[in-house]
Every structure is written in C-alpha cells, then in structure tokens.
N, CA, C and O of each residue as an XYZ file, in Angstrom:
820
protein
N     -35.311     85.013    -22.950
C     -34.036     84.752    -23.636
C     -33.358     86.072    -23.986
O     -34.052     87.006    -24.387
N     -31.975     86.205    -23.850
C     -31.428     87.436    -24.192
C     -31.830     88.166    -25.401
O     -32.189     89.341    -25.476
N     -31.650     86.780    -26.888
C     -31.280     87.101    -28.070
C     -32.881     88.310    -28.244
O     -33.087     89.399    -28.780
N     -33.812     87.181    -27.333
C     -35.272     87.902    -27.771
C     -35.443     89.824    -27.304
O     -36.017     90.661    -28.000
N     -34.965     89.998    -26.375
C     -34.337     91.070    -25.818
C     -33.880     92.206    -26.868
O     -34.582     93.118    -27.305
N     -32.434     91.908    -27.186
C     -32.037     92.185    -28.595
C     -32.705     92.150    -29.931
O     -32.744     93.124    -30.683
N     -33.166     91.124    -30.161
C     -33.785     91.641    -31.558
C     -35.434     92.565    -31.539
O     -36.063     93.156    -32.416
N     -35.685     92.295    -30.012
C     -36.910     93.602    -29.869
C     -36.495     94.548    -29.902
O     -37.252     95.310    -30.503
N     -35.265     95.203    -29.431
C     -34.406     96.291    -29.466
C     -34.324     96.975    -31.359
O     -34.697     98.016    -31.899
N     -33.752     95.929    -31.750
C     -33.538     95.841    -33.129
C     -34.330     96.325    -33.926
O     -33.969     97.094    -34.817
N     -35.776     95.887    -33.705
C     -37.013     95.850    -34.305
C     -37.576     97.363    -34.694
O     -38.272     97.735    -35.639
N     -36.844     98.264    -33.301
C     -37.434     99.426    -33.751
C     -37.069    100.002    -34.601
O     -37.668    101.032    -34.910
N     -35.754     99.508    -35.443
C     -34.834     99.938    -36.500
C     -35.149     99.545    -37.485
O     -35.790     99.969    -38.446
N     -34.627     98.616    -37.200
C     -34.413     97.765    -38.562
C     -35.685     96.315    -38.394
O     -36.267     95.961    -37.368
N     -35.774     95.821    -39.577
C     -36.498     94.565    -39.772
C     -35.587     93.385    -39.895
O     -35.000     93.517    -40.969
N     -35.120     92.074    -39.172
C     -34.413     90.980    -39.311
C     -34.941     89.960    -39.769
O     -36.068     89.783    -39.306
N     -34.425     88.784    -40.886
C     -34.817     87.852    -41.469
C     -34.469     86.837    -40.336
O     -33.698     87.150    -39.429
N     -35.138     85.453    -40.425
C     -34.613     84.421    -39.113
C     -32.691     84.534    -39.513
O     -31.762     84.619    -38.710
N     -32.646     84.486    -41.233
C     -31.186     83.930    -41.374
C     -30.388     85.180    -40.514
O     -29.414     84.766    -39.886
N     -30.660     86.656    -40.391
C     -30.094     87.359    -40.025
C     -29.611     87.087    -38.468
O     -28.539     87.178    -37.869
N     -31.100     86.669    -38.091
C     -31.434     86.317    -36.541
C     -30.001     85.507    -35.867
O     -29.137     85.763    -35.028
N     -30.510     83.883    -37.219
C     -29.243     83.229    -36.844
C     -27.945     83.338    -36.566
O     -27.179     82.845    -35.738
N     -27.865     84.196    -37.561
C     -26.085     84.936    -37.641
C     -25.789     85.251    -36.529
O     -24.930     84.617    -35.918
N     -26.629     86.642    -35.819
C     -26.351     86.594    -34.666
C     -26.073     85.995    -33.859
O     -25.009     86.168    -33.265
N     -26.739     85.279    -33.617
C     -26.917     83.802    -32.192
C     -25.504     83.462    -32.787
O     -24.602     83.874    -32.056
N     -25.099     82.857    -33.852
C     -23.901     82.039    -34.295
C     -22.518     82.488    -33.900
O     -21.447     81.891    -33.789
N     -23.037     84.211    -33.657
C     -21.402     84.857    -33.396
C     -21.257     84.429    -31.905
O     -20.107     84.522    -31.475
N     -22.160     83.999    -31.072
C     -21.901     83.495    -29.234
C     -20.850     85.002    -28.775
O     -19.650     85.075    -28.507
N     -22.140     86.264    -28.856
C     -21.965     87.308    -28.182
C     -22.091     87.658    -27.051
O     -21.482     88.628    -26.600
N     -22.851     86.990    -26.416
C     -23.465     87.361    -24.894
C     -22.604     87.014    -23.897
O     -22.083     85.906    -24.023
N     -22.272     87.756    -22.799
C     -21.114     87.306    -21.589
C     -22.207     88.160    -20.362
O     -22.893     89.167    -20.544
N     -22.043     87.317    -19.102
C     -22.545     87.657    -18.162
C     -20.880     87.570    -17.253
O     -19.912     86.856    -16.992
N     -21.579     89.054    -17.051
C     -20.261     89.237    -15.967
C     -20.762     89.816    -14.321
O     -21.403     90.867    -14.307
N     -20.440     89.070    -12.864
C     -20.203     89.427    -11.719
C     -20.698     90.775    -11.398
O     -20.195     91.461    -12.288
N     -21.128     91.257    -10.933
C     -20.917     92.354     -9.941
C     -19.141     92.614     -9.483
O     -18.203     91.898     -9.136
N     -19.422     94.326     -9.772
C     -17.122     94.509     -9.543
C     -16.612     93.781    -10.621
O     -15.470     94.239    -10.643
N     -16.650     93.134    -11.343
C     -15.961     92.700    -12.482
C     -15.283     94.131    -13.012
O     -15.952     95.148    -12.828
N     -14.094     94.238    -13.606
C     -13.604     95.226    -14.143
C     -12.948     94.451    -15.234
O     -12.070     93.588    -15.232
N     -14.027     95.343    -16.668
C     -13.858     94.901    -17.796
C     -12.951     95.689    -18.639
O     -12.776     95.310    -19.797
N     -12.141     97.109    -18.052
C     -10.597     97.295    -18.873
C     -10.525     98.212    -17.850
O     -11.424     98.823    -17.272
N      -8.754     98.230    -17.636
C      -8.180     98.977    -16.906
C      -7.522    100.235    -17.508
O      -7.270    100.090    -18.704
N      -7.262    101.143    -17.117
C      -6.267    102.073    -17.325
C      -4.759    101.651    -17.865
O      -3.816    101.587    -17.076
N      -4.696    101.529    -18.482
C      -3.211    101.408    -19.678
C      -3.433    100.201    -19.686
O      -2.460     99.523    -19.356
N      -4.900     99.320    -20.089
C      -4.879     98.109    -21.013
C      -5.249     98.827    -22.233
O      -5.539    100.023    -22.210
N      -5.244     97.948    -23.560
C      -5.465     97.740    -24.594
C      -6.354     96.693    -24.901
O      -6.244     95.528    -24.519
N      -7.776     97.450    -26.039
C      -8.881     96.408    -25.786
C      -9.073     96.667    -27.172
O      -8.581     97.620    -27.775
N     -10.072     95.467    -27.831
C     -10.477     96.045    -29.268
C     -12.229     95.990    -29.201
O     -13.020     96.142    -30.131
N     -12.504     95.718    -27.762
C     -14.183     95.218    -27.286
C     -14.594     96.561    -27.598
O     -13.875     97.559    -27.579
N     -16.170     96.478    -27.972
C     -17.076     97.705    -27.954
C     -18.278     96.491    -26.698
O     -18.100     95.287    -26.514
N     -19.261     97.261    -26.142
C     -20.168     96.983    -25.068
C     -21.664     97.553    -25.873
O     -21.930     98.376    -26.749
N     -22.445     96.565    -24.988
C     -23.768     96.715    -25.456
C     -24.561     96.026    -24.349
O     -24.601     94.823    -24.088
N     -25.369     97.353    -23.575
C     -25.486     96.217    -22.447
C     -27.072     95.886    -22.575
O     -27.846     96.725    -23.036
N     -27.569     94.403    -22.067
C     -28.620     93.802    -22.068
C     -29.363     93.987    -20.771
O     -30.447     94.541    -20.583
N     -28.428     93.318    -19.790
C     -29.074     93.725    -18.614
C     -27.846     94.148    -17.491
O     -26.734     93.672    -17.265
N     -28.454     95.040    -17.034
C     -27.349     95.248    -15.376
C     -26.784     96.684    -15.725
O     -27.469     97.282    -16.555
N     -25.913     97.210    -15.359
C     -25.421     98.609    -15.370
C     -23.768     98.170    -15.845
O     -23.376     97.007    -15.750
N     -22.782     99.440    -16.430
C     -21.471     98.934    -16.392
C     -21.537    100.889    -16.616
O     -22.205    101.700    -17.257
N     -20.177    100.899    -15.456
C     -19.608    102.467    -15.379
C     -18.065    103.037    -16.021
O     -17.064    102.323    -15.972
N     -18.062    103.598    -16.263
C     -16.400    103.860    -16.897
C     -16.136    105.275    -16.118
O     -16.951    106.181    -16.288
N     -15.012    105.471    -15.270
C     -14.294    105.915    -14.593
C     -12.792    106.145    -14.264
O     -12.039    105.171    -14.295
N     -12.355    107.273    -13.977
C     -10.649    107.571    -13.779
C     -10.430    107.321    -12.462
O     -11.392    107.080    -11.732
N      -9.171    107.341    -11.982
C      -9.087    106.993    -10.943
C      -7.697    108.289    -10.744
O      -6.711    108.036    -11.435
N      -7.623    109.351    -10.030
C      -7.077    110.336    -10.412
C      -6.944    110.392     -8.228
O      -7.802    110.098     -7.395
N      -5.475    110.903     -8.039
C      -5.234    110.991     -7.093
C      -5.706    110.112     -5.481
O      -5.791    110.504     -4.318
N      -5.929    108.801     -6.145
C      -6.296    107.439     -5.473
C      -7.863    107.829     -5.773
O      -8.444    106.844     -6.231
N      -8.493    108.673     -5.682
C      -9.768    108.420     -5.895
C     -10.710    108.346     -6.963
O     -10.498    109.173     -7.850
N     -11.849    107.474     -7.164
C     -12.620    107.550     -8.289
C     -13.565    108.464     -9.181
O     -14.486    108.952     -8.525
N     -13.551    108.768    -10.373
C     -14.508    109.878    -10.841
C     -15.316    109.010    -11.885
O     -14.823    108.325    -12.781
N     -16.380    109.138    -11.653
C     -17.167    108.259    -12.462
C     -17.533    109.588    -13.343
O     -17.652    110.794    -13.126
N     -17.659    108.597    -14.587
C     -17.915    109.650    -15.640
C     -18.914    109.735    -16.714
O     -19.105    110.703    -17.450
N     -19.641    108.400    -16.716
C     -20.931    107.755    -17.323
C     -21.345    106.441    -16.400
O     -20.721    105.605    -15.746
N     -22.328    106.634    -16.616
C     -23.203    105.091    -17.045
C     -24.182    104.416    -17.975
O     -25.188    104.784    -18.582
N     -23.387    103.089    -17.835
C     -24.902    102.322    -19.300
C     -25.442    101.528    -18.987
O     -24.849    100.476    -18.749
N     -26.584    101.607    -18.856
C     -27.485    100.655    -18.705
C     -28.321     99.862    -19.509
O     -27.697     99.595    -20.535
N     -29.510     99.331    -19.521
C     -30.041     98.389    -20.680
C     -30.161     99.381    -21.771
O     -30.237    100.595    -21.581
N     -30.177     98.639    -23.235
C     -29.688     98.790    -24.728
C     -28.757    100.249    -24.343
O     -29.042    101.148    -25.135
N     -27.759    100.644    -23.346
C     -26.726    101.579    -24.238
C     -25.721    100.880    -24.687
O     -25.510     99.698    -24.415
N     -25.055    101.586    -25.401
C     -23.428    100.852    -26.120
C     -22.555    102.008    -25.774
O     -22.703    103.172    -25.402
N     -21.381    101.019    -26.115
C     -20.107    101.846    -25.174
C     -19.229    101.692    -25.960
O     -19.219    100.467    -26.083
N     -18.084    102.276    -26.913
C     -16.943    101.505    -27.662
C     -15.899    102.732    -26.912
O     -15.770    103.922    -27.199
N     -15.227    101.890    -25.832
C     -14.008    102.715    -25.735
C     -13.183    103.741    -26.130
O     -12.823    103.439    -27.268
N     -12.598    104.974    -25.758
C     -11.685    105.210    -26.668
C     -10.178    104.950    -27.257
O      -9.391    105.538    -27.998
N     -10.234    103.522    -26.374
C      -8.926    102.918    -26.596
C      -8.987    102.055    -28.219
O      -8.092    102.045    -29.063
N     -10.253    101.422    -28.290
C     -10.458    100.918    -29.356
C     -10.437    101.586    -30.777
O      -9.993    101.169    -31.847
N     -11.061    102.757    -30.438
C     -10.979    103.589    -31.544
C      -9.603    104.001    -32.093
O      -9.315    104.067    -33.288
N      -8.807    104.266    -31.069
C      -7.709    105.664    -31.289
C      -6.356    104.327    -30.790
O      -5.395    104.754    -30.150
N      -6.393    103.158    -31.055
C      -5.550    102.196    -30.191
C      -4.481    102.161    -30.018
O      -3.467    101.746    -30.579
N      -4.931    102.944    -28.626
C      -3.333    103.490    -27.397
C      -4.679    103.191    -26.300
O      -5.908    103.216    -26.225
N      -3.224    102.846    -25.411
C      -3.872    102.108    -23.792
C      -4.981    103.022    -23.490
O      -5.007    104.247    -23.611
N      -5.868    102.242    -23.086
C      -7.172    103.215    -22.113
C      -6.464    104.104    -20.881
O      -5.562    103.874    -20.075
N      -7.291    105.168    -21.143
C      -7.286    106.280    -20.325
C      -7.835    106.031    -18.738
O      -7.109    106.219    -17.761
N      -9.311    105.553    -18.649
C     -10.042    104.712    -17.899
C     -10.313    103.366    -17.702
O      -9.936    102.364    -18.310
N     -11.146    103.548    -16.597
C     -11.542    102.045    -16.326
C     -12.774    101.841    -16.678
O     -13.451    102.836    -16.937
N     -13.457    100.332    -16.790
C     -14.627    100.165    -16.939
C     -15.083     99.282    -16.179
O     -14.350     98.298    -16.088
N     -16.371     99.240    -15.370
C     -16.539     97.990    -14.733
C     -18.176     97.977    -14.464
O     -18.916     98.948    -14.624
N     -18.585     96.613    -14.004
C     -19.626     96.418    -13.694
C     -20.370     97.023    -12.190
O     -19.811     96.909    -11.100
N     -21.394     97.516    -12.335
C     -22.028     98.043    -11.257
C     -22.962     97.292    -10.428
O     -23.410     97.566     -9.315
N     -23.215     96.052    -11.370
C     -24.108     95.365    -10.900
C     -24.056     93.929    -11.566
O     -22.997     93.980    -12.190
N     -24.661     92.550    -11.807
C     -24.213     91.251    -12.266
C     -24.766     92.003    -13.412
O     -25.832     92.618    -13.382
N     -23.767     91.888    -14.680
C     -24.179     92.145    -16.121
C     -24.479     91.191    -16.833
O     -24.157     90.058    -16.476
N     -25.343     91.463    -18.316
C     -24.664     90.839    -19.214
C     -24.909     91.494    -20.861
O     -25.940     91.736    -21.490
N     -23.748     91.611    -21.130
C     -23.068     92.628    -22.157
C     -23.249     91.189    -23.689
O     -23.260     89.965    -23.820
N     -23.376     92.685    -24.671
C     -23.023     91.751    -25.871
C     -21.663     92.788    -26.509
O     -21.812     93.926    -26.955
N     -20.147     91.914    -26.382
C     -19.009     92.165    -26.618
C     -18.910     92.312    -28.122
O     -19.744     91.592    -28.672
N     -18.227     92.950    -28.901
C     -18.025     92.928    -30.344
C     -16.407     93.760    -30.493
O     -15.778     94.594    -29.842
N     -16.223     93.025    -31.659
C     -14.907     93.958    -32.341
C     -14.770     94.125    -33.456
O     -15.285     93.367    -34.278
N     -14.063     95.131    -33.782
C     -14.198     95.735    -35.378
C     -13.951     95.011    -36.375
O     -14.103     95.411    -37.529
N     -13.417     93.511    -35.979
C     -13.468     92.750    -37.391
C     -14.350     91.779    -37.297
O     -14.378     91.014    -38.261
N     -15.357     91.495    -36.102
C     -16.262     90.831    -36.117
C     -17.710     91.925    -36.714
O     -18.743     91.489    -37.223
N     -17.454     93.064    -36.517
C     -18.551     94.124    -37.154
C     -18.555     93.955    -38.795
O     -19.550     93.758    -39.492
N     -16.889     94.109    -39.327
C     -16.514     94.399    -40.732
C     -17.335     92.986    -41.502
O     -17.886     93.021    -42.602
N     -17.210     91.521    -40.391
C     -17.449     90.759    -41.286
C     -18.939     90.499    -41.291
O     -19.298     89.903    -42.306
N     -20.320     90.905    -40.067
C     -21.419     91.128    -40.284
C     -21.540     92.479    -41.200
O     -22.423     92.153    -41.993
N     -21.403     92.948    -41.318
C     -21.588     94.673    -42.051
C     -21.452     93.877    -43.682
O     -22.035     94.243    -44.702
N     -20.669     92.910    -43.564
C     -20.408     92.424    -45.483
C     -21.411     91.889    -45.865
O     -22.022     92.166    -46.897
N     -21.781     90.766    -44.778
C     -23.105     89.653    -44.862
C     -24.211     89.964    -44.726
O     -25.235     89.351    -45.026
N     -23.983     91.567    -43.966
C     -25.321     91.793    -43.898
C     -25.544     93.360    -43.750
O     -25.786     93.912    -42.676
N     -25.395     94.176    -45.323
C     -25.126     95.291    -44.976
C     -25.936     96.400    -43.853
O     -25.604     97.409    -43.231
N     -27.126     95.605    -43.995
C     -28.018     96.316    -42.800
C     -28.040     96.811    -41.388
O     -28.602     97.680    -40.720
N     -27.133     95.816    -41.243
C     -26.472     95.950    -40.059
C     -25.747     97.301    -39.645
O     -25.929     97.865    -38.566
N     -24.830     97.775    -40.732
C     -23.958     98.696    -40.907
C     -25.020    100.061    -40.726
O     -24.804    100.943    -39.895
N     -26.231    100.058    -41.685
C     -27.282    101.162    -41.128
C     -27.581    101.517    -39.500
O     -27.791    102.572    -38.902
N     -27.497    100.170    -39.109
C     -28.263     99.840    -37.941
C     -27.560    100.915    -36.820
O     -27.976    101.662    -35.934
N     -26.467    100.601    -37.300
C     -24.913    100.855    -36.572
C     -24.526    102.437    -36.523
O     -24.001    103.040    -35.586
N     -24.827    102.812    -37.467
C     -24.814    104.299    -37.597
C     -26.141    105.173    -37.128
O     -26.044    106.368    -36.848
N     -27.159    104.580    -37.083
C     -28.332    105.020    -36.684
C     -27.612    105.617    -35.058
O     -27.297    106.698    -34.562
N     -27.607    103.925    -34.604
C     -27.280    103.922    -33.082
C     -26.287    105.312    -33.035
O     -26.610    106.288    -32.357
N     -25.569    105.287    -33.500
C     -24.070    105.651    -33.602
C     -24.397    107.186    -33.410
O     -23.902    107.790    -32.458
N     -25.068    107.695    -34.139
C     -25.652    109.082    -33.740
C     -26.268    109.466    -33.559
O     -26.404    110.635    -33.921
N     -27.361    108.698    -32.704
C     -28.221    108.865    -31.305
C     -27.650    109.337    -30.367
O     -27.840    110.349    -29.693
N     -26.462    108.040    -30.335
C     -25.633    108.543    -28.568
C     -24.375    109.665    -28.997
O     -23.472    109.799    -28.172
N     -24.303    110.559    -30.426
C     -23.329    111.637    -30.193
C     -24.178    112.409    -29.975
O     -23.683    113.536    -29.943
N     -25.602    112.427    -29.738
C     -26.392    113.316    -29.595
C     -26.960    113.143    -28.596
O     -27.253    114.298    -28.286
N     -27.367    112.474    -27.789
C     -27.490    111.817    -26.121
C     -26.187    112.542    -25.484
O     -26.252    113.653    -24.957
N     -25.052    111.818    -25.590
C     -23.896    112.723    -24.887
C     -23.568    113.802    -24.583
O     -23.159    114.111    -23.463
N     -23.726    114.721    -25.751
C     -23.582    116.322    -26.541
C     -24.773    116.891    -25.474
O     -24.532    117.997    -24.989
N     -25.494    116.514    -25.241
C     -26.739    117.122    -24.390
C     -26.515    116.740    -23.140
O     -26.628    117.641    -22.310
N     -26.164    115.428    -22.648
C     -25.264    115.400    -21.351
C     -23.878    116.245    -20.642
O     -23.491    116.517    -19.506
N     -23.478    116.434    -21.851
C     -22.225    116.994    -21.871
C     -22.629    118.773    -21.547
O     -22.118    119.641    -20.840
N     -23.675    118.726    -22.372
C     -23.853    120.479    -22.369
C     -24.419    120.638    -20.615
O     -23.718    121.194    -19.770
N     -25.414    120.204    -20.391
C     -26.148    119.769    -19.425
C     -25.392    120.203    -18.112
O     -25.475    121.164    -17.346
N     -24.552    118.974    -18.200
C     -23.402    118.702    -17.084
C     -22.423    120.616    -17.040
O     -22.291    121.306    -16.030
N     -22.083    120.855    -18.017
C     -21.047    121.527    -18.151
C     -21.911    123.425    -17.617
O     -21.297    124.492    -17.612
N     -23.396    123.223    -17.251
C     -24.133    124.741    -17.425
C     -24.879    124.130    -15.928
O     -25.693    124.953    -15.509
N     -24.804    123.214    -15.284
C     -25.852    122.851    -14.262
C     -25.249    122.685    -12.564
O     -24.200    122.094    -12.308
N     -25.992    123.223    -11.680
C     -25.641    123.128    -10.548
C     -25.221    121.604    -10.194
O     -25.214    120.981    -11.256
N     -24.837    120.689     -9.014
C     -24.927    119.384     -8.591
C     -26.549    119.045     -8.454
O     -27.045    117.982     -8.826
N     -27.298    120.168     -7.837
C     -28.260    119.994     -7.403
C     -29.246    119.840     -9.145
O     -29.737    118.735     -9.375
N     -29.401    120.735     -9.987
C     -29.987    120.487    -11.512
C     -29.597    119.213    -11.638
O     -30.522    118.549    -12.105
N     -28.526    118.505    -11.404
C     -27.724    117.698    -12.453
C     -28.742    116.579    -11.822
O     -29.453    115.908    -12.570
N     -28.766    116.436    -10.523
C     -29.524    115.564     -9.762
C     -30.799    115.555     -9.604
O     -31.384    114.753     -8.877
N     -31.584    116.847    -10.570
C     -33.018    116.632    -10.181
C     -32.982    116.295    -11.841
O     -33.825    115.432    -12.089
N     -32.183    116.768    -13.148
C     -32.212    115.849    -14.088
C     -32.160    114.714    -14.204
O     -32.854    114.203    -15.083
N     -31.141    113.704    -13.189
C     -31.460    112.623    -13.047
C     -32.747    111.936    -12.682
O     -33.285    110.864    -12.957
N     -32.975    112.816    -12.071
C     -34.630    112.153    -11.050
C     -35.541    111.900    -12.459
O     -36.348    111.025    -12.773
N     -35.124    112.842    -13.004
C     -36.171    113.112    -13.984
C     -35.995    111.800    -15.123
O     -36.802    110.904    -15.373
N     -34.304    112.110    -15.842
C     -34.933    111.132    -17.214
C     -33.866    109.901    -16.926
O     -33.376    109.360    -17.917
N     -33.450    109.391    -15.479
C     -32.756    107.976    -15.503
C     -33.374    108.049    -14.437
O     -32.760    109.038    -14.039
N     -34.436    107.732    -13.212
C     -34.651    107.464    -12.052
C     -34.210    106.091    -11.207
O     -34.245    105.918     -9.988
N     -33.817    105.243    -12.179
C     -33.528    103.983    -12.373
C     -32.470    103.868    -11.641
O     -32.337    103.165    -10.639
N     -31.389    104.846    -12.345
C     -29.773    105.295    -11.615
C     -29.879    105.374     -9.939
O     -29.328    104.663     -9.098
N     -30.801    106.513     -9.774
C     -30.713    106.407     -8.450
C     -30.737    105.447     -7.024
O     -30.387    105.585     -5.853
N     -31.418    104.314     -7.930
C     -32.076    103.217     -7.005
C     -30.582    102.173     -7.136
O     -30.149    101.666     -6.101
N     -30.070    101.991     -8.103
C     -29.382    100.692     -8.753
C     -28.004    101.503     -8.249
O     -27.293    100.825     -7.507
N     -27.637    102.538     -8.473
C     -26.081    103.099     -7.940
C     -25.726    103.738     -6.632
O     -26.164    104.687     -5.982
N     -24.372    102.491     -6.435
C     -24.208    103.038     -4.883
C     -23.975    104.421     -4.948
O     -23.505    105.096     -5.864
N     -24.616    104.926     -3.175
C     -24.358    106.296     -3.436
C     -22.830    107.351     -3.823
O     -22.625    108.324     -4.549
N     -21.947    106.468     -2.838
C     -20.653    107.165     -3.520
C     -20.591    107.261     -5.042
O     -20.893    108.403     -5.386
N     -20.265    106.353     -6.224
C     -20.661    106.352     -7.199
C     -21.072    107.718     -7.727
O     -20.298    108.593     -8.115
N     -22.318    107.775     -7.689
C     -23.330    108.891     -8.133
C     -23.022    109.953     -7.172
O     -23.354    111.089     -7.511
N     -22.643    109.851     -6.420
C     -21.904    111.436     -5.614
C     -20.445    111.601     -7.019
O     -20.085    112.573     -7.685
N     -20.059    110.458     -6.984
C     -18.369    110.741     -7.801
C     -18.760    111.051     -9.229
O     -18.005    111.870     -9.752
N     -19.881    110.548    -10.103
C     -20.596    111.502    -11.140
C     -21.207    112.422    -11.093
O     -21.090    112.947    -12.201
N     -21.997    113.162    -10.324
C     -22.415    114.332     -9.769
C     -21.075    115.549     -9.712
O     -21.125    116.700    -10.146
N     -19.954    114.888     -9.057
C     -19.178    115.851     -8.737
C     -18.858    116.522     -7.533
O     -18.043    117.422     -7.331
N     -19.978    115.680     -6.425
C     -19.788    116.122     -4.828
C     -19.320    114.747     -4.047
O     -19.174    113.579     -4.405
N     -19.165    115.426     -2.862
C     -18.737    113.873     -2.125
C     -20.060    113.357     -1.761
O     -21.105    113.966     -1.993
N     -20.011    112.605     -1.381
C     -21.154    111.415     -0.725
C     -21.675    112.142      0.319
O     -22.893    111.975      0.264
N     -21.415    112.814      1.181
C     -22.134    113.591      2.636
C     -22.722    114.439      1.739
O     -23.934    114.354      1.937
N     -22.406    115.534      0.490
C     -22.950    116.255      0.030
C     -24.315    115.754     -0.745
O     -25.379    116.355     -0.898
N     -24.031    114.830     -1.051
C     -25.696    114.385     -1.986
C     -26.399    113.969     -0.727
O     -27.552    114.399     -0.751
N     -26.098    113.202      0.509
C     -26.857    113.257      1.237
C     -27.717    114.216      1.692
O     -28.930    114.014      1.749
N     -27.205    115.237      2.019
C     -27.903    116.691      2.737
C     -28.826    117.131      1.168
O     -29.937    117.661      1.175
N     -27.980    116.726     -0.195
C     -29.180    117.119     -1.638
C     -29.846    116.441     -1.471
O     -30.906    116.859     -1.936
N     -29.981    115.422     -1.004
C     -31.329    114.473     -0.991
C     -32.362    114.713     -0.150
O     -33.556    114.584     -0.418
N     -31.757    115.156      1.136
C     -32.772    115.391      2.508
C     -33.273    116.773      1.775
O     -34.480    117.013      1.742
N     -32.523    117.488      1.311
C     -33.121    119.082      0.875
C     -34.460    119.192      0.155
O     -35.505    119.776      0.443
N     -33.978    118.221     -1.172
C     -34.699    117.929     -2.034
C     -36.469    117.319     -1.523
O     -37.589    117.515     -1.994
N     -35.954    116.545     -0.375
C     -36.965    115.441     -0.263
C     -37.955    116.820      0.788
O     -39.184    116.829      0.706
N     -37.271    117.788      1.626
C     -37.990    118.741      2.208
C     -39.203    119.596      1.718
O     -40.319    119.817      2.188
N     -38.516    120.005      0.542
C     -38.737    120.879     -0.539
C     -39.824    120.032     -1.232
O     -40.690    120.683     -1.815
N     -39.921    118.727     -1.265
C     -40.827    118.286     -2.095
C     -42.327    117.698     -0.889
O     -43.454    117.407     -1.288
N     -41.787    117.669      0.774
C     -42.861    117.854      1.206
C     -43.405    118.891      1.365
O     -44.518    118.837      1.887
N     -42.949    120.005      1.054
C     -43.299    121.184      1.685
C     -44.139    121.864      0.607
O     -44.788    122.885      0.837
N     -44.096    121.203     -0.685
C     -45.215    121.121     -1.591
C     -46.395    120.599     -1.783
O     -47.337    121.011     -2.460
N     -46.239    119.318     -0.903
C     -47.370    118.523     -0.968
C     -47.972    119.323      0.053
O     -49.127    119.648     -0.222
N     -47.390    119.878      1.522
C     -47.728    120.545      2.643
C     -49.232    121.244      1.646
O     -50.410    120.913      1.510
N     -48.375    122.308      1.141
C     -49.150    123.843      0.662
C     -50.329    123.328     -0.670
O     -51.371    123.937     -0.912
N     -49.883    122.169     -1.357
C     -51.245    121.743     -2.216
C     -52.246    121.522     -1.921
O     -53.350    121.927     -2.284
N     -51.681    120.388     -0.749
C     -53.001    119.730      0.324
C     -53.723    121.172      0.802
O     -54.839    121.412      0.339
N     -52.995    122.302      1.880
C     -53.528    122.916      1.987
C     -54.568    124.041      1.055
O     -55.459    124.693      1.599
N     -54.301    124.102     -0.215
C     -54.762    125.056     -1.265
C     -56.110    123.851     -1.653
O     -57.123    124.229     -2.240
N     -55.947    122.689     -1.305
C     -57.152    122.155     -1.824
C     -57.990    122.103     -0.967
O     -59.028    121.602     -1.399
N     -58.035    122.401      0.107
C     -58.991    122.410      1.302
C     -59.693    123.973      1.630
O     -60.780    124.444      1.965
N     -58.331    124.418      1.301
C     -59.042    126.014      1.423
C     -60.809    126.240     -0.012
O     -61.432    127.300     -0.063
C-alpha cells in the first residue's frame, strides 16, 4: 500500500498516532501519473509541491528548442517548485520519467495539517533542510566537476539513475550530448576492465 510506504518514510522522523495516520489517508493525496505526463509547463502557474513514492519525475528548460534537464526525484524526494514559492509563472517544466505516483500538496492544505498537527510542521522543516543541503553539494559538485566526475559520481551515489533514465536525458543533465556519454561510458567501462585485467594479473603473480 502506498500510505504504508509513506509512513515508513515518516517513521524515521517523526512518530505517528493511527489518528495522525488517518488524517493523512483523509486528505486523498496520492495521484499516479503515466509515463511523459507533464506535470507544469513553462509560464503555468501551480500552487502543487511533489513528493515522490514511486517512479522518477524531472524538471527541465527547454532553451533554444532543446531540453536541459536539471534534476531528478526519485523515491521519498520532494520538489516544491519555484513558481509556488515566488508565484509568477514557472520558469520550467516538470514531468514524469517514468509511470509515477506522487503525493501532491499545497500551502493551504500544509497550513491546515501543520494546525492539527503541529508535528508535522517539524517534520517539514527537517525534510526542508536536508534537501538545501543535498542540493548545495550537488550544486557545488556540478559547478567544480568534469562530465566525466559528474558521471562516475553518479555511478556512485544514484546508480539507479543510470538504469531508469533515457540516455539523452542524462546526457542533457550531465551537460554533453548523447554520442558524448556514449564514448564516457565505453571509456569508463575500458578503464574498469583494464583493472580487473592487472588485479587478476597481480593475484596470480
């Protein structure tokens, strides 16, 4: 069941009473959305924040006909636009990468759990500056790292990404075209036999 999903999520935080439990379930948060679904466009206006359960959802510009992907979220990240925050039309787009399903919220459905249940509001800020501190390290990351670092960081702490995102995609977050991560991949994958080559050999010697 989703909700069970979520409140294991929860659990590592915070502690929930069933009545809390209920509340939840009562707000009928959960939406499963398509594969390609595009959940806000560029000069819409949204008041949704995202929370995803299962599946991937990407947010991206679309700058001289072509796409720049610029994150992804996958199971328990959250996403609140910056249209919602600052409310003037989105800058970007957002869409599904794969069949989702998101738990949707808005700031007066937050204001009125946060009253009923101030715990929530902890919960919320916990999260809340995890991911300015997840980002801030993506951000630094991204902004000091070759294509090739950026992509063996991936290997490293999302491996998940690689399997689940088409390759254009993850070429258009990377920052190269699609032929270019190809030849990083064959490089990579050389480089990593050519280790096993010389181990094997060092263990025989």
């Amino acid at each position: 069941m989703m909700q069970d999903l979520l409140f294991d999520f929860i659990s590592k935080y915070i502690s929930l009473t069933d009545d809390e439990k209920n509340a939840i379930i009562s707000l009928d948060v959960f939406r499963s959305f398509k594969k390609g679904t595009i959940l806000l466009k560029e000069g819409q206006k949204s008041n949704d924040g995202y929370f995803v359960l299962q599946g991937c959802i990407r947010s991206y510009y679309i700058i001289g006909g072509e796409e720049k992907t610029t994150a992804f979220y996958t199971e328990m990240d959250a996403l609140t636009p910056h249209c919602v925050i600052n409310k003037a039309p989105s800058e970007y787009y957002i869409s599904c990468v794969a069949d989702t399903i998101l738990i949707t919220s808005n700031p007066d459905m937050e204001t009125e759990m946060f009253s009923k249940f101030p715990k929530f509001e902890t919960l919320c800020r916990i999260l809340a500056e995890e991911l300015l501190v997840k980002q801030q390290i993506n951000f630094d990351e991204f902004k000091t790292s070759s294509p090739e670092q950026r992509y063996l960081n991936l290997l490293q702490k999302r491996p998940d990404l690689i399997q689940r995102v088409p390759q254009h995609q993850l070429a258009s977050y990377l920052g190269i075209k699609p032929q270019s991560l190809s030849r990083l991949r064959a490089r990579i994958l050389e480089k990593n036999k050519g280790q096993e080559s010389f181990l094997n050999l060092s263990e025989r010697i």
